[in-house]
MIKE-623308 format. One record per residue (C-alpha): residue in one letter; residue number from 1; x, y, z. Coordinates in Angstrom, 1 decimal, padded with zeros to 4 digits. Layout:
residues N
+--------+-----+--------+--------+--------+
| residu | num |      x |      y |      z |
+--------+-----+--------+--------+--------+
|      a | NUM |      X |      Y |      Z |
...
+--------+-----+--------+--------+--------+
END
This chain:
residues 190
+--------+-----+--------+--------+--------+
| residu | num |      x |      y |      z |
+--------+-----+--------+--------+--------+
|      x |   1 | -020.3 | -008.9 | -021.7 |
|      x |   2 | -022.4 | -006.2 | -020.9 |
|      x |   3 | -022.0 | -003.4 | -018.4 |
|      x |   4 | -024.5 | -004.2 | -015.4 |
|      x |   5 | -022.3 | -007.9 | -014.3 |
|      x |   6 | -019.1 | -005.8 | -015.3 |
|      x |   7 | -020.3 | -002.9 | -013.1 |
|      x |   8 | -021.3 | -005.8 | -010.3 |
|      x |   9 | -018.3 | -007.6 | -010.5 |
|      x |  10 | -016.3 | -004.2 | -009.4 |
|      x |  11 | -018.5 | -003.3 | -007.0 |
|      x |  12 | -018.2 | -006.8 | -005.4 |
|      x |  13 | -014.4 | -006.9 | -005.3 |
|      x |  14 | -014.1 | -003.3 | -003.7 |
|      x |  15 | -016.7 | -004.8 | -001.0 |
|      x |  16 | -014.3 | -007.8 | -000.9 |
|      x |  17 | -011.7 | -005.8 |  000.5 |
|      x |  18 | -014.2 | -003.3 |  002.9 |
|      x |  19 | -015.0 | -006.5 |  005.0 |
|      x |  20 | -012.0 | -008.7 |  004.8 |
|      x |  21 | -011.5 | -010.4 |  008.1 |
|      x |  22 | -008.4 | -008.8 |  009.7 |
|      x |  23 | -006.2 | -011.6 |  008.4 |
|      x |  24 | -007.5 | -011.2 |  004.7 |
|      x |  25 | -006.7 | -008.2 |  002.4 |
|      x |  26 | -006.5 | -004.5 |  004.3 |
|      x |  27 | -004.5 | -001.5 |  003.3 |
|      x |  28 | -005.3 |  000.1 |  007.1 |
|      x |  29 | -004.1 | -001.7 |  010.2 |
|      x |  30 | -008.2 | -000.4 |  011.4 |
|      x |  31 | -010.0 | -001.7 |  008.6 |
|      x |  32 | -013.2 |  000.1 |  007.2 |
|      x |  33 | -014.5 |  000.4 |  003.9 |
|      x |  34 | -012.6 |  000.7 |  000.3 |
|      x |  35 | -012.7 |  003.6 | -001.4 |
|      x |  36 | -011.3 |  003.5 | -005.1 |
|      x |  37 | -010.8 |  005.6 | -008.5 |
|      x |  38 | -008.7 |  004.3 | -011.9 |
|      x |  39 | -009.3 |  005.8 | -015.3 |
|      x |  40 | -010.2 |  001.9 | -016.0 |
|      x |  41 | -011.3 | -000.9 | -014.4 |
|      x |  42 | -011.0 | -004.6 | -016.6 |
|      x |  43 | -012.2 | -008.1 | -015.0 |
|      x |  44 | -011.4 | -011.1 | -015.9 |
|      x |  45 | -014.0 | -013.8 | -014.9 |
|      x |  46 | -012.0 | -016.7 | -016.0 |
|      x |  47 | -008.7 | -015.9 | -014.0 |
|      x |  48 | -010.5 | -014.4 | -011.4 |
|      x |  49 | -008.5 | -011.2 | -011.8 |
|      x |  50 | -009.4 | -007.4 | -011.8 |
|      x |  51 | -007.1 | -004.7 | -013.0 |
|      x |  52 | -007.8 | -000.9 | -012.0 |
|      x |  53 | -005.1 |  001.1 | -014.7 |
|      x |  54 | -004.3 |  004.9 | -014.8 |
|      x |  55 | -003.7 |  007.0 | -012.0 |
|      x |  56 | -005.3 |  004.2 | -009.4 |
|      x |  57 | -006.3 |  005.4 | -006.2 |
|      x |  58 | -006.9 |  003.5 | -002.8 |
|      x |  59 | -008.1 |  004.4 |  000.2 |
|      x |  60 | -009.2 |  002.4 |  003.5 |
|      x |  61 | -009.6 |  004.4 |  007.0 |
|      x |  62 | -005.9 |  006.3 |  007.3 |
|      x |  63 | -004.0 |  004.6 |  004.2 |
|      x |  64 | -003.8 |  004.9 |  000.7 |
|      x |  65 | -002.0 |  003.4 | -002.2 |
|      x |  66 | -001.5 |  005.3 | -005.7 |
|      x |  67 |  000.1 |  003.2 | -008.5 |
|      x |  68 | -000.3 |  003.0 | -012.3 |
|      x |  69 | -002.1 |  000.0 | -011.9 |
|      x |  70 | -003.3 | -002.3 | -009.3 |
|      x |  71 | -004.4 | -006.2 | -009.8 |
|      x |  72 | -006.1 | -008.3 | -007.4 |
|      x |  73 | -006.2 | -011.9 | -007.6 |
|      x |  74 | -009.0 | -013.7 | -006.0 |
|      x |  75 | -009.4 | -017.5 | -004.9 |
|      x |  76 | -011.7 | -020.1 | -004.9 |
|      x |  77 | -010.8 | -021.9 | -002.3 |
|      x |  78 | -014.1 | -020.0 |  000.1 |
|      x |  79 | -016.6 | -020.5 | -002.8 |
|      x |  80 | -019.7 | -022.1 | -001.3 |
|      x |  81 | -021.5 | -024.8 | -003.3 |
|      x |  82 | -024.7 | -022.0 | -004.3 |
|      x |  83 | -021.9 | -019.3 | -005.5 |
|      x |  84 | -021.9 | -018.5 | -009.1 |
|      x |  85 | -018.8 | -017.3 | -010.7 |
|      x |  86 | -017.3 | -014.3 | -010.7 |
|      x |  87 | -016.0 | -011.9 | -007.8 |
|      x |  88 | -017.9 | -013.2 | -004.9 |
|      x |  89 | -016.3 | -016.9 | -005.1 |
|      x |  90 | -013.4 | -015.9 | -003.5 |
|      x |  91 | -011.6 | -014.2 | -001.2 |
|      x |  92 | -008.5 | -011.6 | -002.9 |
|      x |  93 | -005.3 | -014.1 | -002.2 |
|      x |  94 | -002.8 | -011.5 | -004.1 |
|      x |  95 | -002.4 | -007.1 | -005.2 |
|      x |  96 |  000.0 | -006.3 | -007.2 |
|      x |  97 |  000.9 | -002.2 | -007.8 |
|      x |  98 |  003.1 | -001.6 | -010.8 |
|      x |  99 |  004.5 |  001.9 | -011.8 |
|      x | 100 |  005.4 |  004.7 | -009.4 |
|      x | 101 |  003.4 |  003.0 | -006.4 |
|      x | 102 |  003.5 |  005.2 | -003.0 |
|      x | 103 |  001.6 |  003.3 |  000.1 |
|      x | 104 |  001.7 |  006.3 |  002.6 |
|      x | 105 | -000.1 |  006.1 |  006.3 |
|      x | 106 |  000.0 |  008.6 |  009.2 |
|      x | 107 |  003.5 |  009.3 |  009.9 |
|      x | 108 |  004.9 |  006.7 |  007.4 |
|      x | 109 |  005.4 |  006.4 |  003.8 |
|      x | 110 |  007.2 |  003.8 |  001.1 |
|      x | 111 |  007.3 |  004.1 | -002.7 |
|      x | 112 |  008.5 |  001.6 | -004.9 |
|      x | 113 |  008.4 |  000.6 | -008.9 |
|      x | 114 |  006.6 | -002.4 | -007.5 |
|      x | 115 |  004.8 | -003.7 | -004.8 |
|      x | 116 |  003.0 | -006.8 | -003.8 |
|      x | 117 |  000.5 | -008.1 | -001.2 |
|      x | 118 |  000.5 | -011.5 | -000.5 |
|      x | 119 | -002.5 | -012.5 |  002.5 |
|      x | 120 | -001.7 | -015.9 |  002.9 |
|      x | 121 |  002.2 | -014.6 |  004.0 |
|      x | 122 |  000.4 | -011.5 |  005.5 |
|      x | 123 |  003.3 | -009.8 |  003.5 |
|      x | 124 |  004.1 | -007.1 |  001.4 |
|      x | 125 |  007.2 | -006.4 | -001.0 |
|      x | 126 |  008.0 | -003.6 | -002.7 |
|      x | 127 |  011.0 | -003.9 | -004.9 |
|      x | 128 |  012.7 | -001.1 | -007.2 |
|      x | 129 |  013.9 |  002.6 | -006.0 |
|      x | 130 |  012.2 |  001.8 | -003.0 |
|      x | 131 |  012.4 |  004.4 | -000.3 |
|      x | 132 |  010.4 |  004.7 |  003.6 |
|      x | 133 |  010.3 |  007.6 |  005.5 |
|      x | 134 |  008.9 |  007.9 |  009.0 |
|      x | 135 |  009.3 |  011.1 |  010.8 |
|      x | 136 |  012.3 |  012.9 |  009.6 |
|      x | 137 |  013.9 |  009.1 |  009.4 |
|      x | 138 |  014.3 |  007.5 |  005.6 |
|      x | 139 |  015.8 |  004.6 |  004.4 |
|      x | 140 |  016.7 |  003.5 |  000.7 |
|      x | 141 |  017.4 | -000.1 | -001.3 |
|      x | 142 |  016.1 | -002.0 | -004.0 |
|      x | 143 |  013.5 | -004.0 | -002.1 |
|      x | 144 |  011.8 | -004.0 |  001.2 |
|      x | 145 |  009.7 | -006.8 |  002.6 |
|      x | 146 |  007.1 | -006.0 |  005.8 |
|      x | 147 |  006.0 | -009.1 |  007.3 |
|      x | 148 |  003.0 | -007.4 |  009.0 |
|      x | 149 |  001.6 | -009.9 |  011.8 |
|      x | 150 |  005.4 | -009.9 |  013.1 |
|      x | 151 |  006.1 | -006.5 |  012.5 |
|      x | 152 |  009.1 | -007.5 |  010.6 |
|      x | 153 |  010.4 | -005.3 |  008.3 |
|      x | 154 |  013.7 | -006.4 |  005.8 |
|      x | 155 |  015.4 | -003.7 |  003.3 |
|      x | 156 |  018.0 | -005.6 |  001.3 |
|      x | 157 |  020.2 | -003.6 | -001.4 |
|      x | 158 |  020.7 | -003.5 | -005.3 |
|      x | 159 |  023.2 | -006.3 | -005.7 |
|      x | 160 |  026.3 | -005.2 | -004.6 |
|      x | 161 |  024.9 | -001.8 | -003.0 |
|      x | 162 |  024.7 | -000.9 |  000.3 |
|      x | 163 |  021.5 |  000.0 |  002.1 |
|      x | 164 |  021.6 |  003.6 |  003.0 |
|      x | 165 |  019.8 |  005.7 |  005.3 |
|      x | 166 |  019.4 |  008.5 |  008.0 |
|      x | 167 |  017.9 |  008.1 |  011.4 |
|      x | 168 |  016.8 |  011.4 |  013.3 |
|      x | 169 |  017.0 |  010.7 |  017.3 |
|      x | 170 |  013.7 |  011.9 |  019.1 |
|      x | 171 |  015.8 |  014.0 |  021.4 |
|      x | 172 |  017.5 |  016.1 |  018.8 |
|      x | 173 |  014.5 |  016.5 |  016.6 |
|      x | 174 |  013.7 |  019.1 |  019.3 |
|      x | 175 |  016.9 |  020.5 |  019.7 |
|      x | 176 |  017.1 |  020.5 |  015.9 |
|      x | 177 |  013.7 |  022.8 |  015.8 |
|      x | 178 |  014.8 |  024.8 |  018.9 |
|      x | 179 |  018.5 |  025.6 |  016.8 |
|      x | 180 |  016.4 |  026.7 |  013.4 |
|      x | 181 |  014.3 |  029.1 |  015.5 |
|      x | 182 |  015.1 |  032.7 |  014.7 |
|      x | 183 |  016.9 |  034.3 |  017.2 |
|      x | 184 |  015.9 |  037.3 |  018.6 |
|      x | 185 |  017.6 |  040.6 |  017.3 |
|      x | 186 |  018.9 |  042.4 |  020.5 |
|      x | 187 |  017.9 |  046.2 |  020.2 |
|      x | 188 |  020.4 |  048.7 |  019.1 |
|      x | 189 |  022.5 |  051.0 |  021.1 |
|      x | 190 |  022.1 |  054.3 |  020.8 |
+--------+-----+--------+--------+--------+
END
């Protein structure tokens, strides 16, 4: 295989995601282009299947997702008649993030050993150590599920754990500051 279809067949998936309709893949709720580094990138015409490995960086708009690698899947189910193979045939059905994956937006942050995007469920899973953090809020289990056109989100526990977490009231954050403040020292008497 030679380097110019490899180098195409990269470019085309990265533009894939940059003008996914709002109900196809998007790592930002606002869309935009795809931005993306990996020490490697590998496709796989066959399977329809491109895997970005070492130290993989996303970014669309406000949102970005690190991971030791990243897959995407793609379909054939658009393909027109006139397409050839290869990364414009399809739309990406399927990301999966493996290794030390952190998805972190403004505000808002999850990390996980794994994660997984699924368009068709407009659905995302991350499963393993998995921790969120909004705010000064977090909570911890072994696998959280965001159904994103319900805004749904579902944190279940290792099997026979417990979810666990801390939620920070907006009226005490303030308080909270206020009490950290120093406090004035009150000149001496003399």
């Amino acid at each position: 295989m030679s380097r110019h279809p490899f180098i195409l067949a990269a470019s085309a998936a990265i533009a894939a995601l940059a003008f996914a309709s709002p109900a196809a893949a998007q790592l930002s709720q606002n869309g935009g282009p795809v931005s993306y580094s990996a020490d490697n990138l590998e496709y796989f015409d066959a399977e329809h299947r491109l895997v970005l490995t070492g130290d993989v960086d996303i970014v669309q708009n406000d949102a970005r997702l690190r991971s030791d690698k990243v897959t995407l899947f793609f379909s054939q189910t658009t393909a027109t008649p006139t397409s050839t193979s290869g990364l414009g045939s399809g739309d990406i059905e399927r990301m999966v993030a493996e290794g030390e994956v952190y998805y972190v937006r403004p505000a808002q942050s999850a990390r996980g050993n794994r994660a997984v995007y699924e368009v068709s469920q407009d659905s995302v899973t991350f499963s393993g150590n998995v921790v969120v953090a909004s705010d000064e809020n977090v909570i911890r289990g072994d696998t959280l599920v965001l159904n994103i056109s319900n805004r749904r989100t579902t944190i279940r526990p290792t099997q026979g754990g417990r979810v666990q977490g801390v939620f920070v009231q907006q009226q005490n954050q303030g308080q909270t500051q206020q009490q950290r403040a120093p406090q004035p020292t009150p000149p001496a008497n003399r």
